[in-house]
C-alpha positions as CSV (number, residue, x, y, z in Angstrom):
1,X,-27.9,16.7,78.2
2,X,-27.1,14.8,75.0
3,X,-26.0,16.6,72.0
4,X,-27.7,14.3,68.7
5,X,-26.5,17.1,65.8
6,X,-24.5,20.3,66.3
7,X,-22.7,21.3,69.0
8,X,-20.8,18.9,71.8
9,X,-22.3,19.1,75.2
10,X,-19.7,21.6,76.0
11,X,-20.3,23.8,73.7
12,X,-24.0,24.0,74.1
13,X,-23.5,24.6,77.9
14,X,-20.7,27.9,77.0
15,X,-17.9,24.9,78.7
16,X,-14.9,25.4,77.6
17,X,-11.6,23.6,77.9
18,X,-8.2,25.3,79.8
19,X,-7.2,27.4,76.7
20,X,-10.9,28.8,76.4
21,X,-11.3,26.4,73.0
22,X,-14.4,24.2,72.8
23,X,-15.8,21.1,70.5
24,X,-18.5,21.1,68.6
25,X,-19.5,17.4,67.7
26,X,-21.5,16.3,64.8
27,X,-22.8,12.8,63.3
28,X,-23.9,12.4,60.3
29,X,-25.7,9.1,58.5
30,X,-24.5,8.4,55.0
31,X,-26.3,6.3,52.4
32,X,-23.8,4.3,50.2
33,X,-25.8,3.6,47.3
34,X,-26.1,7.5,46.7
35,X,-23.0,9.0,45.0
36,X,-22.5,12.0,43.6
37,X,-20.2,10.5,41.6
38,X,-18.2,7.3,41.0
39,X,-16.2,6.7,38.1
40,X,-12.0,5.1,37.6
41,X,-9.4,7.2,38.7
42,X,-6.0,5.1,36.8
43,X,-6.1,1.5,38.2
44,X,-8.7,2.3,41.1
45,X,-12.0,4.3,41.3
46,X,-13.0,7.1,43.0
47,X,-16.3,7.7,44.7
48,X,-17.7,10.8,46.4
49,X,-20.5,11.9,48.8
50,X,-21.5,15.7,48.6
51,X,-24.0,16.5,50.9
52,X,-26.1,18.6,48.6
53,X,-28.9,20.9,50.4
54,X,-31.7,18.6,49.0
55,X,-33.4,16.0,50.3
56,X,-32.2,13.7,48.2
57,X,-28.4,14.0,49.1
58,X,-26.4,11.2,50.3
59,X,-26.0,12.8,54.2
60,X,-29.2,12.8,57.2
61,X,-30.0,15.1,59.0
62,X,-29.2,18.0,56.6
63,X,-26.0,19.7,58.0
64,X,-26.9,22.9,59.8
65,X,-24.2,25.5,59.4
66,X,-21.5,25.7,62.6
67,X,-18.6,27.7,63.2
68,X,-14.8,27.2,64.4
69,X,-13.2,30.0,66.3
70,X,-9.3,29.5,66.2
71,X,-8.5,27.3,68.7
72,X,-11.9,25.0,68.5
73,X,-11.8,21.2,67.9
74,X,-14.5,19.3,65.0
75,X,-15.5,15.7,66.1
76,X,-17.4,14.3,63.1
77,X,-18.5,11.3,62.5
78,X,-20.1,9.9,59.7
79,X,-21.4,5.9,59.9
80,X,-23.0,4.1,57.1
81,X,-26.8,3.6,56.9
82,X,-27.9,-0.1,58.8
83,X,-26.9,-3.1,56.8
84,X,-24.2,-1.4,54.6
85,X,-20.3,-1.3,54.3
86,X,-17.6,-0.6,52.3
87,X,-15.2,-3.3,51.0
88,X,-11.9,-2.2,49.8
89,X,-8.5,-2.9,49.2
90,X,-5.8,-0.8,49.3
91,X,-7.5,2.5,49.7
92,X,-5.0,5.4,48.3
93,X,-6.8,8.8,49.1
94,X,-9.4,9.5,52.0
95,X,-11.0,12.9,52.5
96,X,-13.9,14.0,54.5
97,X,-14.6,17.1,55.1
98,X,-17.2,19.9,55.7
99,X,-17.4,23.3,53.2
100,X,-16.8,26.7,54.8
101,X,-19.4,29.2,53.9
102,X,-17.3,32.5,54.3
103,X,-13.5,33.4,53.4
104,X,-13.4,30.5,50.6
105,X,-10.1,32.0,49.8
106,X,-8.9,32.1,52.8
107,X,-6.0,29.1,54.2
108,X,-5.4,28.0,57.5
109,X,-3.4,25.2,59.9
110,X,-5.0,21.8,61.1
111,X,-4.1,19.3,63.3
112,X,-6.1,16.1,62.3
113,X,-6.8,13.0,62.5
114,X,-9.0,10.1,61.1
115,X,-10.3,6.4,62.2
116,X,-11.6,4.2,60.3
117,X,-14.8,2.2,61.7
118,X,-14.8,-1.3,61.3
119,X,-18.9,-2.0,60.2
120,X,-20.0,-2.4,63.9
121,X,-18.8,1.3,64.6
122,X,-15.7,0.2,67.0
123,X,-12.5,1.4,65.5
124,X,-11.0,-0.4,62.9
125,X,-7.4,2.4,62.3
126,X,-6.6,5.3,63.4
127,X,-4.3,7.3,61.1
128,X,-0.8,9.2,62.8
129,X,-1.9,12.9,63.9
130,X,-1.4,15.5,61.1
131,X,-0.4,19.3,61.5
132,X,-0.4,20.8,57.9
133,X,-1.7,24.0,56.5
134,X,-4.3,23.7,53.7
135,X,-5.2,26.4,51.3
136,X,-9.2,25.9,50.4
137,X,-12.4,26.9,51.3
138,X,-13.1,23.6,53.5
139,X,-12.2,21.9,57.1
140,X,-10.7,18.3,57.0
141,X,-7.5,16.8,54.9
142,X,-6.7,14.4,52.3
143,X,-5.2,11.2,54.1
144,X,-3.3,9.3,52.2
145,X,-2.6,5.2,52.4
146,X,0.6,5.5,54.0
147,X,-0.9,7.9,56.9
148,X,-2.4,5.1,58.5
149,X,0.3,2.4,60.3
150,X,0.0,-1.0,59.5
151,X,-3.1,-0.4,57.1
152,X,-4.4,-3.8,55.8
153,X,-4.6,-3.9,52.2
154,X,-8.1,-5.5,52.3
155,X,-10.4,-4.1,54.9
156,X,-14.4,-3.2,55.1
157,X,-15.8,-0.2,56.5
158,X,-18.7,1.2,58.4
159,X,-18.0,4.5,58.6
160,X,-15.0,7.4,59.5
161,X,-14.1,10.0,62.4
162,X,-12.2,12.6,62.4
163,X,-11.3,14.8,64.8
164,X,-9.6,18.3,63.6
165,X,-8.4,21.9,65.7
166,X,-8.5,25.0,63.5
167,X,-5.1,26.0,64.9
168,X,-4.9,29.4,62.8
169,X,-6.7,31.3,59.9
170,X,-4.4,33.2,57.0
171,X,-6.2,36.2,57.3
172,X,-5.6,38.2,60.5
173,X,-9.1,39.9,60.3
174,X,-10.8,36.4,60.7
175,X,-11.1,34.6,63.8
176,X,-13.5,32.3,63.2
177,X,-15.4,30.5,60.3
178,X,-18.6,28.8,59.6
179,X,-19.1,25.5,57.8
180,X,-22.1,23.6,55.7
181,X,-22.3,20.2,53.7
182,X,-19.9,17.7,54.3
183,X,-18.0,15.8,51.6
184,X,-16.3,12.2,51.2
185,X,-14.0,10.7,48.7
186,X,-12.1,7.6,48.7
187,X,-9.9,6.5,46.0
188,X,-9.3,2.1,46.3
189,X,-9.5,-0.5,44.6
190,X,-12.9,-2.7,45.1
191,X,-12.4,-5.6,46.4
192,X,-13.6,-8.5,44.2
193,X,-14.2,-12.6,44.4
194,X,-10.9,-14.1,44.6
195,X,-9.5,-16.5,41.9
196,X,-9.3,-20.4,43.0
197,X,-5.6,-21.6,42.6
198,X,-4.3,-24.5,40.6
199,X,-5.0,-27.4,43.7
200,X,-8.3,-25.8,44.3
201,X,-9.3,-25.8,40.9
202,X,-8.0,-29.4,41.0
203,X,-10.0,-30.1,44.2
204,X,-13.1,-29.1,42.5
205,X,-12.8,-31.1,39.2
206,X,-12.5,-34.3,41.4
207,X,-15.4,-33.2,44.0
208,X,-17.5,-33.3,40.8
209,X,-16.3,-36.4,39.0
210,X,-16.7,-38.3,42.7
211,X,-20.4,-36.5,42.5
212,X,-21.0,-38.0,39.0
213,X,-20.1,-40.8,39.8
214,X,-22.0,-41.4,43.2
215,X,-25.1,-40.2,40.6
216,X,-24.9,-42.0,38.4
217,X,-24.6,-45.5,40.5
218,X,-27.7,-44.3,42.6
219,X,-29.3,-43.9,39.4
220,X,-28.4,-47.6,38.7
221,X,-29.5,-49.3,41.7
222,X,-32.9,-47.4,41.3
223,X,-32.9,-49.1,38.1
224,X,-32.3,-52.5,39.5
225,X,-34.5,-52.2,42.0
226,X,-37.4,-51.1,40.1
227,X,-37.1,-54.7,38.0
C-alpha cells in the first residue's frame, strides 16, 4: 500500500511507532513561475508560495487538512514542477511550512529539520536538527543560512523536505491540531551571469581581431580568385 497524498503508510494502517507516535507523509508539486509574491527584501529578494484554496495556487494536489497529535512526526516534501529549478546564492531565510486551522493562537515545541534537493530530487544539504518553540498559528520553522553546515554560497534547487515532531502544544486542553495550505519563502540573492575578468576580457578582444583578420584575407583570396 502506497500512500501518494496524506497520511504515511503507517498511519493509514493505525501503525504506530514504540512511543504510540505516528507519521503522516505528504508531497506536494510546486510551480515556480506562480508567486504569491516576489519583491527585494534589502540587498536580496524575497519570494513566497501560499497555497491558496483555488485552483490557480502555486501547490498540486490541493492540500487536504491533516492533524498532529503531540508526539506525531510531518514528512513533507515539496519538488518543483518537471524542467524547473531554483538558482541562488547565498540564501539567508528558508521557511516552509503548513497553516493550522484551529488554536491560531496557540505555541508549541518542534524538532525539525530541512534538506535541500539538488534538481534531480537526491539531497543536495541537510540542515543541523532544531528543537525550538514557536509561537504561531503554523507547523515548520524559519531556517536560517548558518543552519545548514558547509552551505555553498551558489547552489540550485529542485525542491525541500522537511521532517518536523510536534513535541508539545501551549495549551494543556489541546492534544492535537489540524493543518491546511502549505507556504514557502526564501530570502537570496539570484544568481546572475558572471562578469569576464581583465585576461578574459583580453582573450576575447584578440579572438576577434584574429577572426577579422582570418575574414578579411578569405575575403581577399575570393577576390583574387574570381579574376
Amino acid at each position: 500500500m502506497k500512500a501518494i497524498y496524506g497520511y504515511a503508510v503507517a498511519a493509514c494502517l493505525g501503525l504506530s511507532s514504540p512511543l504510540g507516535a505516528a507519521t503522516v507523509t505528504i508531497s506536494e508539486t510546486l510551480d515556480l513561475s506562480k508567486p504569491s509574491y516576489s519583491g527585494p527584501f534589502g540587498t536580496q529578494v524575497i519570494t513566497l508560495w501560499q497555497g491558496l484554496p483555488d485552483v490557480f495556487g502555486p501547490f498540486s494536489p490541493d492540500m487536504s487538512p491533516f492533524t498532529l497529535q503531540i508526539g506525531d512526526t510531518l514528512d513533507f516534501t515539496v519538488t518543483f514542477l518537471p524542467g524547473q529549478k531554483l538558482a541562488m546564492q547565498n540564501p539567508s531565510y528558508i521557511q516552509l511550512y503548513s497553516f493550522s486551522t484551529d488554536g491560531l493562537n496557540v505555541g508549541f515545541h518542534e524538532t525539525i529539520s530541512m534538506t535541500l534537493l539538488k534538481p534531480n530530487g537526491s539531497p543536495l544539504i541537510t540542515s543541523t536538527t532544531i528543537s525550538a518553540d514557536n509561537c504561531c498559528g503554523h507547523f515548520g520553522y524559519q531556517f536560517e543560512g548558518w543552519n545548514f553546515p558547509n552551505l555553498p554560497s551558489t547552489m540550485t534547487i529542485g525542491g525541500l523536505h522537511y521532517v518536523g515532531t510536534l513535541d508539545s502544544l501551549d495549551d494543556p486542553t489541546m492534544t492535537s491540531r489540524s493543518y491546511k495550505e502549505p507556504f514557502l519563502a526564501i530570502i537570496y540573492s539570484p544568481v546572475t551571469a558572471p562578469v569576464p575578468e581583465p585576461a578574459t576580457w583580453t582573450s576575447l578582444t584578440m579572438g576577434f581581431a584574429i577572426l577579422g583578420l582570418t575574414m578579411r584575407r578569405r575575403g581577399r583570396a575570393r577576390k583574387l580568385s574570381a579574376r
